[in-house]
MDAnalysis code that builds the backbone (N, CA, C; Angstrom):
import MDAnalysis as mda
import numpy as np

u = mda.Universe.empty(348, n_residues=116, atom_resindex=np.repeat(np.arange(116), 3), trajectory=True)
u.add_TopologyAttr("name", ["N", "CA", "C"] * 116)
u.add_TopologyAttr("resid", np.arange(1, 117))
u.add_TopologyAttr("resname", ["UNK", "UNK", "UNK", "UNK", "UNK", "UNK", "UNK", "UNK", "UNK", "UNK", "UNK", "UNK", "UNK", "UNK", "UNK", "UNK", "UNK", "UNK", "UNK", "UNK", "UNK", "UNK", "UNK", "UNK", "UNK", "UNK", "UNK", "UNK", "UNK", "UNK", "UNK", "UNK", "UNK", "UNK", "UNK", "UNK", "UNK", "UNK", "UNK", "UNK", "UNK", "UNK", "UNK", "UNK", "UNK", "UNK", "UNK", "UNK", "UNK", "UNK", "UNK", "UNK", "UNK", "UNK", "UNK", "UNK", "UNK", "UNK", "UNK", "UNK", "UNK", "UNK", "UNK", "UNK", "UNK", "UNK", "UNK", "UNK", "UNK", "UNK", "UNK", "UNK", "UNK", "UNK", "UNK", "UNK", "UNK", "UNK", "UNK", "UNK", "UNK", "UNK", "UNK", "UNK", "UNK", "UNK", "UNK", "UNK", "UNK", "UNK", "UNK", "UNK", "UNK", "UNK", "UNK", "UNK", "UNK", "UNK", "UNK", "UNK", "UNK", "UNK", "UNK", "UNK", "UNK", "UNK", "UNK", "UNK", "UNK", "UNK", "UNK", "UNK", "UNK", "UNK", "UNK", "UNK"])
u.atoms.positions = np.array([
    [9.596, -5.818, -21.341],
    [10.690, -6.723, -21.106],
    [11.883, -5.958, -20.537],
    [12.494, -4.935, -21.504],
    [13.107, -3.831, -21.316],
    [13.278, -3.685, -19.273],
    [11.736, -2.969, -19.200],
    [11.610, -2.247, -17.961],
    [11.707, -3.645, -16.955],
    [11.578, -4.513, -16.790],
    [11.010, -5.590, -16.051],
    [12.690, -6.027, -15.557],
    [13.681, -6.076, -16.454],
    [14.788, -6.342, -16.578],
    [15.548, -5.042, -15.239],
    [15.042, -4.142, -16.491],
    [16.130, -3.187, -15.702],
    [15.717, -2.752, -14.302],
    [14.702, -2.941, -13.505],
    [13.525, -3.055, -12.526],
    [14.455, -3.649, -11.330],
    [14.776, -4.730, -11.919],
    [15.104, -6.114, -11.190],
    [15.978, -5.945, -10.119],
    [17.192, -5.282, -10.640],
    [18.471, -5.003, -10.409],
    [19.132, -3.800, -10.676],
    [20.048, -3.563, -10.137],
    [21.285, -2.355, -10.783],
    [22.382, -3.163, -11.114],
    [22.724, -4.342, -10.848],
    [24.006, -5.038, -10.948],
    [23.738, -5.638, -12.191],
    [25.054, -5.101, -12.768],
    [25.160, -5.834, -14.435],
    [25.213, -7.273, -14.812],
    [25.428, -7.861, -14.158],
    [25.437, -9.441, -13.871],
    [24.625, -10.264, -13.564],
    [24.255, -9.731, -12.407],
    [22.459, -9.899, -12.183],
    [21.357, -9.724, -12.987],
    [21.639, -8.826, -13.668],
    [20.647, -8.567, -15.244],
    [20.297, -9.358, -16.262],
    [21.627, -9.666, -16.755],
    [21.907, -10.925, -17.293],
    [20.958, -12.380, -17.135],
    [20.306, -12.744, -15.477],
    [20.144, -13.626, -14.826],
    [18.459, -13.066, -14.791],
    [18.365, -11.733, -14.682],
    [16.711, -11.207, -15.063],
    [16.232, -11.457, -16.439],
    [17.056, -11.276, -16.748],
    [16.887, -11.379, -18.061],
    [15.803, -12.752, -18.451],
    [16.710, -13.973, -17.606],
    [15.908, -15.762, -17.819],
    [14.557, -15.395, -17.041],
    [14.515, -14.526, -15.892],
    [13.183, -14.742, -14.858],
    [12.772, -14.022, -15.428],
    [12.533, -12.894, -16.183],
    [11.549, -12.267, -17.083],
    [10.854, -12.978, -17.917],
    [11.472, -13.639, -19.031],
    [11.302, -14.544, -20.169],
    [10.373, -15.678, -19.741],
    [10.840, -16.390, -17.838],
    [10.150, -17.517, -17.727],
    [8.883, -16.662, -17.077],
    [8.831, -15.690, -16.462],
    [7.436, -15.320, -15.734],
    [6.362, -14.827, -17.251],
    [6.936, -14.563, -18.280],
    [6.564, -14.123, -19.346],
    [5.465, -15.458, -19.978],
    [6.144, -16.382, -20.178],
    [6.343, -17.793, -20.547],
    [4.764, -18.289, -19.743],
    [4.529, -17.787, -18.828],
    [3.522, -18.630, -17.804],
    [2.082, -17.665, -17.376],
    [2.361, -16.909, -18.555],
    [1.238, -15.684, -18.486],
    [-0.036, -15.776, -19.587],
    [-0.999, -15.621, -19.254],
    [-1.966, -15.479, -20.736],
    [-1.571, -14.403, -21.860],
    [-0.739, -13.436, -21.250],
    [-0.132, -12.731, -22.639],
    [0.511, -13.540, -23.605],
    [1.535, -14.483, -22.853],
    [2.352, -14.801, -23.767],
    [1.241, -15.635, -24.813],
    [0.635, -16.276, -24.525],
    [-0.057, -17.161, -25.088],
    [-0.824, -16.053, -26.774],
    [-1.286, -14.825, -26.033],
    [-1.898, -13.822, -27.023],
    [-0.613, -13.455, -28.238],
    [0.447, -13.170, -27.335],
    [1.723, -12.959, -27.723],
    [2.057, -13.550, -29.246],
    [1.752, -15.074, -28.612],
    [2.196, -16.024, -30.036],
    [0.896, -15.970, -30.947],
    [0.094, -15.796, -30.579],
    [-1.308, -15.787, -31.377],
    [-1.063, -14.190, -32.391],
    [-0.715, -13.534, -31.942],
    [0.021, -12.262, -32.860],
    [0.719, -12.678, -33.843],
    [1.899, -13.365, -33.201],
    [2.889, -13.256, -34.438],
    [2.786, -14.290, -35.220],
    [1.758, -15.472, -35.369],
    [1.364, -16.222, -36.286],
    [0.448, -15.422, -36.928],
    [-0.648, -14.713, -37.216],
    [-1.671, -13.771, -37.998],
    [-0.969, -12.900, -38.462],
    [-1.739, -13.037, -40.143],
    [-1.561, -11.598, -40.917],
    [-1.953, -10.190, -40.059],
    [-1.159, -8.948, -40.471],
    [-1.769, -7.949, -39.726],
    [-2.680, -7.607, -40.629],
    [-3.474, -6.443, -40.389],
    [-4.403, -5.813, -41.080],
    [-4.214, -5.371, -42.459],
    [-3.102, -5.018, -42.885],
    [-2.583, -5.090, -44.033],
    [-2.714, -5.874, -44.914],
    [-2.571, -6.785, -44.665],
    [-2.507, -8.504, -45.018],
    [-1.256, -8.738, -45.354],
    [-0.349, -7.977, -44.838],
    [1.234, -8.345, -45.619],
    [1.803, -9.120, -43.628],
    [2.390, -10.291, -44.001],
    [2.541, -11.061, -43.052],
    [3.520, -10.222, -41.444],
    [3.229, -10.888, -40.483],
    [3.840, -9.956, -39.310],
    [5.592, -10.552, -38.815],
    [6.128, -11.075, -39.899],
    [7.257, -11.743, -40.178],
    [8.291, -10.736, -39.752],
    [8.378, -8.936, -40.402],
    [9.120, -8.000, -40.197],
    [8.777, -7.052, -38.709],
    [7.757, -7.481, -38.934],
    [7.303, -7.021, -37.180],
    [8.511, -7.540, -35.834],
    [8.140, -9.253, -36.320],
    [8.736, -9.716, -35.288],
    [10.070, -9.738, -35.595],
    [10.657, -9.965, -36.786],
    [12.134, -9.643, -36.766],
    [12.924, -8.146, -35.894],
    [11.926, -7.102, -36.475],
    [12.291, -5.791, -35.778],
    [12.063, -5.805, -34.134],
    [11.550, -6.458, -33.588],
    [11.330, -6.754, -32.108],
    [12.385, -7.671, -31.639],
    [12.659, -8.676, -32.140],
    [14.106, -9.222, -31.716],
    [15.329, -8.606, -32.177],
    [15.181, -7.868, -32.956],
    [16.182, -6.885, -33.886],
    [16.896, -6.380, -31.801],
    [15.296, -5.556, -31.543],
    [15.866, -4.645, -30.278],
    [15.702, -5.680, -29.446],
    [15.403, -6.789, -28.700],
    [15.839, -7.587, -27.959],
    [17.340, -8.034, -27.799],
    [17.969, -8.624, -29.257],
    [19.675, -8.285, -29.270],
    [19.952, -7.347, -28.901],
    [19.528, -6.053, -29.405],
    [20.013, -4.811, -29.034],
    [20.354, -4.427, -27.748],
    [19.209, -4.725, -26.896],
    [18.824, -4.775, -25.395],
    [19.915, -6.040, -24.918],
    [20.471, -6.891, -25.044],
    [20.817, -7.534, -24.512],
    [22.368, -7.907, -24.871],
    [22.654, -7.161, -26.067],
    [23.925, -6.910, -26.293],
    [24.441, -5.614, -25.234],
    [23.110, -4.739, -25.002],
    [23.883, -3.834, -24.117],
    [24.217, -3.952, -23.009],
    [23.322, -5.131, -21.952],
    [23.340, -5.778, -20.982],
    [24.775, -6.335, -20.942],
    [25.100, -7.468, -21.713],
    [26.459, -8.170, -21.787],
    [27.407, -7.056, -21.863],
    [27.693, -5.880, -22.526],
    [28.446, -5.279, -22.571],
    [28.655, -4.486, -21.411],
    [27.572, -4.052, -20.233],
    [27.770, -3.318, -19.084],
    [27.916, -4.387, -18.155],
    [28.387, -6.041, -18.536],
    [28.423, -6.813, -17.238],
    [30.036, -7.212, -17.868],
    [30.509, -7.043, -18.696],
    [31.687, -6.868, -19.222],
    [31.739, -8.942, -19.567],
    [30.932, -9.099, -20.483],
    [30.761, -10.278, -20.939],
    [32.288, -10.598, -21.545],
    [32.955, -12.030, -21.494],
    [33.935, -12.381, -23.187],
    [33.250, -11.803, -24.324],
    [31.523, -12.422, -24.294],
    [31.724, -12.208, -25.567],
    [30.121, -11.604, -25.547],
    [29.832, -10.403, -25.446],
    [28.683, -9.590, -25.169],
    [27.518, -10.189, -26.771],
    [27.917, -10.484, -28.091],
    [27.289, -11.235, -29.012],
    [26.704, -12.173, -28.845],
    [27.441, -13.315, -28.080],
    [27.188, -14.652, -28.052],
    [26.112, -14.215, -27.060],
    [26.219, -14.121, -26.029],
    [24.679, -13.635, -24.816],
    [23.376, -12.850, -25.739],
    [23.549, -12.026, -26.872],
    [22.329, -11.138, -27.700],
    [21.922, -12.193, -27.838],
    [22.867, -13.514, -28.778],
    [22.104, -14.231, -29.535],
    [20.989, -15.233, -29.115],
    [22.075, -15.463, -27.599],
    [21.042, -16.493, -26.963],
    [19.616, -15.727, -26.812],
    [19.806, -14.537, -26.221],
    [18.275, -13.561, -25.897],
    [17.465, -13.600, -26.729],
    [17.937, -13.222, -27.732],
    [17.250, -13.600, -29.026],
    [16.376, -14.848, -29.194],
    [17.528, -15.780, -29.250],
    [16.430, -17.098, -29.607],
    [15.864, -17.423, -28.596],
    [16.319, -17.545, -27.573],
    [15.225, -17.661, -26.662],
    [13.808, -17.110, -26.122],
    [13.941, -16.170, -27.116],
    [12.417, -15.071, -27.334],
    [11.618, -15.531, -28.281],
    [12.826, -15.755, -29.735],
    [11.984, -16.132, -30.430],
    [11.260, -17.716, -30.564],
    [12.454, -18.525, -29.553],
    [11.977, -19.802, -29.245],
    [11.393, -20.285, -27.849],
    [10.778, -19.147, -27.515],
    [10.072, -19.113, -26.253],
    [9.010, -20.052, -26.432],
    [7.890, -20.423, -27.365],
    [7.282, -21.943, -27.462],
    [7.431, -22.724, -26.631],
    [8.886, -22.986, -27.067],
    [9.479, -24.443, -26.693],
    [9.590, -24.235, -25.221],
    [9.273, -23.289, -24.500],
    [9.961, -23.087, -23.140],
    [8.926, -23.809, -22.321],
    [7.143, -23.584, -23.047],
    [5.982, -23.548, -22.539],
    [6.106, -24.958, -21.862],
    [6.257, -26.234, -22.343],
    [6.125, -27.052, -22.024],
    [7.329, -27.428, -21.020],
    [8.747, -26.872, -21.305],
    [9.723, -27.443, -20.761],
    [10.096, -25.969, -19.705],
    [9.704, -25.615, -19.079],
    [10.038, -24.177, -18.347],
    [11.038, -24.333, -17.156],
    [11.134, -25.746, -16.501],
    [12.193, -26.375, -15.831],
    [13.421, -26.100, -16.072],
    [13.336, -27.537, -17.463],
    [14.325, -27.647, -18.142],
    [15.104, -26.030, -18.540],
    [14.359, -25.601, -19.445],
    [14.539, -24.153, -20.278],
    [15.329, -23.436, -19.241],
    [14.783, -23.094, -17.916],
    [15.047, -22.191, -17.337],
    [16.548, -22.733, -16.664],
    [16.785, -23.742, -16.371],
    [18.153, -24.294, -15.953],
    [19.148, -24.167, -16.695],
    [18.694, -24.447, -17.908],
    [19.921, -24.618, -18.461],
    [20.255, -23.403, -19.525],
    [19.188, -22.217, -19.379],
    [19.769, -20.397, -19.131],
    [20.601, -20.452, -18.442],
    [19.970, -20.874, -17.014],
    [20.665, -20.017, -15.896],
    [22.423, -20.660, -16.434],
    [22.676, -21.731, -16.349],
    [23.813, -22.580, -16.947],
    [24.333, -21.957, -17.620],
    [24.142, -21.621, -19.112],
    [24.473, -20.831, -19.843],
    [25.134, -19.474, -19.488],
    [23.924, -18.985, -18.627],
    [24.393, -17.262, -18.099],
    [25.680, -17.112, -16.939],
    [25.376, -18.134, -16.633],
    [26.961, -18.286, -15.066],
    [27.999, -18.364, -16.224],
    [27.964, -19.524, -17.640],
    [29.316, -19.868, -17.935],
    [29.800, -18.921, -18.286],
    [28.652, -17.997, -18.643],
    [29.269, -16.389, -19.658],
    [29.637, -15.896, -18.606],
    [28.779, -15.609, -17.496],
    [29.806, -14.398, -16.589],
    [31.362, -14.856, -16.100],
    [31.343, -16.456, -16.238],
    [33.104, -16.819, -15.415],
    [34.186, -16.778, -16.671],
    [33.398, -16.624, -18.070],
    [34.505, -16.484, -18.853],
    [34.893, -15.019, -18.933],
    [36.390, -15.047, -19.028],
    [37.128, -13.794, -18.613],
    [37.474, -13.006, -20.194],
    [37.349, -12.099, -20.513],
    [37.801, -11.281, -21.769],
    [39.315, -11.607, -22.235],
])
């Protein structure tokens, strides 16, 4: 995700905006599909993959708080969080990938025109 992002572009703003076309090319792949089939199953352990996936969106905020912060976001948080759920509510994208993806992009313009 990481590399695919930072791939895209050098412009901090633009990243931001890779960020949605990663997620949706992600979204329309047979991985993703394996993807979710992961994080519903116990791992081998048998202790549930609940902390797995928390620690993977853990660094998705991470990753995307750093993004907002090198595009000089208002509010470099509010953008993690969306990344976040939108990873972890990537599902919902499957059916609506139109919709989903518009109203990112929506989202990601309003953040870049708000001023610090």
């Amino acid at each position: 995700f990481e590399y695919a992002v930072l791939a895209a572009t050098n412009d901090p703003k633009r990243r931001l905006l890779a960020v949605i076309d990663t997620l949706d090319a992600w979204v329309g792949t047979n991985r993703f599909r394996a993807d979710l089939a992961l994080s519903a199953r116990s791992s081998v352990t048998g202790r549930l993959q609940e902390d797995d996936v928390r620690e993977h969106l853990a660094e998705v905020e991470r990753f995307a708080m750093a993004l907002g912060v090198a595009a000089r976001l208002a509010s470099p948080t509010r953008y993690a969080a969306f990344v976040a759920m939108s990873v972890a509510g990537a599902a919902a994208w499957y059916d609506r990938r139109v919709a989903a993806r518009a109203a990112s992009i929506a989202f990601v313009e309003r953040e870049i025109a708000r001023h610090r």
